[in-house]
C-alpha positions, -999 to +999 in steps of 0.1 A: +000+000+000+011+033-011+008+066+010-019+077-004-039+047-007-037+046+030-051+076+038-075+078+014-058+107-010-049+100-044-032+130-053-004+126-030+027+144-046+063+128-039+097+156-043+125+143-061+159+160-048+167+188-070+192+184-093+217+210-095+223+226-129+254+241-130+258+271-153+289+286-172+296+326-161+326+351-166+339+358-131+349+388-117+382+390-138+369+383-166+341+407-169+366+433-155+384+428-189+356+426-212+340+459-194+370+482-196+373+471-234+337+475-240+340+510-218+366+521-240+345+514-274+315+532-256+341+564-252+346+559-289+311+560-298+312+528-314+294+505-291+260+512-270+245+484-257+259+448-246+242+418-231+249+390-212+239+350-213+246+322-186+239+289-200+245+253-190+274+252-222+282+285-227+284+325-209+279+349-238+288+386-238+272+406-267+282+438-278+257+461-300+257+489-318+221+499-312+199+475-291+180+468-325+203+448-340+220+416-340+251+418-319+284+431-339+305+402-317+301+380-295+326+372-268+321+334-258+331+312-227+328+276-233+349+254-208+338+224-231+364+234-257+390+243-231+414+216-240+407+217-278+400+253-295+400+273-263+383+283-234+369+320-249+360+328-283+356+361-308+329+357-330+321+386-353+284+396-364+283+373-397+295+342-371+331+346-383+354+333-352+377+357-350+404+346-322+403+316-299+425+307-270+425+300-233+434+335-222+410+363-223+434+387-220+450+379-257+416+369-273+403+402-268+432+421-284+413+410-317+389+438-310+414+466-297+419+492-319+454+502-330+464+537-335+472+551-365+504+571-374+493+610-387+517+625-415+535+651-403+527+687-408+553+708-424 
């Protein structure tokens, strides 16, 4: 006999332990990074918006140009391809990977701008 055929209630409801789903995020180093590059862009004018996604496979951080669009790159954490392609991705608006690697720090370089030497005025 079951619980609730004993006492007479058949909607008795049994709770299975939950089961913890771990998700992938940046840390605090990592978004440190990412936000003083995409602060930097925003200074420019170039970037205006950015969002952020914590999945069971990946973190994503988006960067937009207006909040409209699709994202001009993504910036992608996926500890699944840690030991193959790389921990962090660049992947550019058309899905173009732009850099992989297992360091942030020299993944986003991709996306820094370099300056440009002026002529000299005589």
């Amino acid at each position: 006999m079951s619980t609730g055929e004993a006492t007479g209630n058949a909607d008795v409801v049994l709770r299975f332990p939950a089961v913890a789903t771990k998700t992938v995020a940046f840390d605090r180093v990592e978004l440190n990074l990412i936000l003083n590059l995409y602060g930097r862009h925003v200074a420019e004018g170039e970037w205006r918006d950015y969002a952020l996604d914590f999945g069971r496979e990946t973190a994503v951080f988006a960067v937009f140009r207006r909040s409209a669009e699709q994202p001009l790159y993504r910036i992608v954490k996926n500890p699944a391809l840690a030991r193959k392609q790389g921990l962090y991705c660049v992947v550019a608006q058309g899905g173009l990977i732009m850099k992989r690697g297992n360091e942030l720090a020299q993944v986003l370089k991709v996306l820094v701008k370099r300056p440009k030497l002026l002529d000299p005025v005589s």
